[in-house]
C-alpha positions in Angstrom: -8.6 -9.7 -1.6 -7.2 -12.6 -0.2 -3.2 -13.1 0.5 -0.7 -15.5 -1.1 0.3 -16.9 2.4 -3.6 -16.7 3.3 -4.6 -19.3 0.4 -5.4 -22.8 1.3 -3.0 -25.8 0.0 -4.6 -29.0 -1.7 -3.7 -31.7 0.6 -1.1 -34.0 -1.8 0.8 -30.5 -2.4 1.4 -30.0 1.0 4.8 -32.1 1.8 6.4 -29.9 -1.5 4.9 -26.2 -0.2 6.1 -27.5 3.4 9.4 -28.1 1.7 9.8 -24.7 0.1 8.6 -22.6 3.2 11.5 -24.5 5.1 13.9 -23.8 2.6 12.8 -19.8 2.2 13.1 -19.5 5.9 16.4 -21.0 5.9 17.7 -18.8 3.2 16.1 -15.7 5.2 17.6 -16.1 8.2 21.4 -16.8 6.4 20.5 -13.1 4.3 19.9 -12.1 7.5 22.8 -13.4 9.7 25.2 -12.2 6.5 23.6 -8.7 6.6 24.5 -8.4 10.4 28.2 -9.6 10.0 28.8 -7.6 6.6 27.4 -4.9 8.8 29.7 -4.9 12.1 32.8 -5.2 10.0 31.7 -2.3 7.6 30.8 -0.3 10.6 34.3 -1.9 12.7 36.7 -0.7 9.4 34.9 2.5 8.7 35.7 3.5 12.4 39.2 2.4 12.3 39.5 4.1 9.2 37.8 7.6 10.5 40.4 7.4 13.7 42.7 8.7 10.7 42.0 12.9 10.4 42.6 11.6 6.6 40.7 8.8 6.2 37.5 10.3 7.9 35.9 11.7 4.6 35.7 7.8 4.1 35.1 6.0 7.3 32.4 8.0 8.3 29.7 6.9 5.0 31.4 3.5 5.6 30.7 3.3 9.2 26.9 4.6 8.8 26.4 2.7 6.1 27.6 -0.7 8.4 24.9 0.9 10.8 22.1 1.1 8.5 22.9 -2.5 7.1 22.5 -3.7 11.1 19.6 -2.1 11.2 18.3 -3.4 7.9 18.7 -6.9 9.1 17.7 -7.0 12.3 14.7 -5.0 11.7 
């Protein structure tokens, strides 16, 4: 079975499926970019947070889950 990405384009669609994989790779890399931010300032107030002997029963799930988001995006 052949892939979507593997299948050949007709030659006068080109220009328009050019178009769209320049605008999906655009959007993927801004997901990505926003993932990595939202990330580092989930994991930067979840340890500020879990400084706090009170706070720490929240920081902590808010700090790893800053981590896994970094990980998400850049993997």
């Amino acid at each position: 079975m052949s892939d979507s990405t593997d299948s050949r384009v007709p030659v006068l669609l080109w220009p328009i499926h050019a178009i769209w994989r320049l605008l999906t790779f655009i959007l993927n890399m801004a997901g990505r970019a926003l993932c990595v931010l939202l990330g580092i300032a989930m994991m930067a107030a979840g340890v500020t947070i879990a400084l706090s002997i009170v706070g720490a029963p929240v920081g902590i799930p808010l700090a790893s889950l800053g981590f896994l988001l970094l990980v998400r995006a850049l993997f």
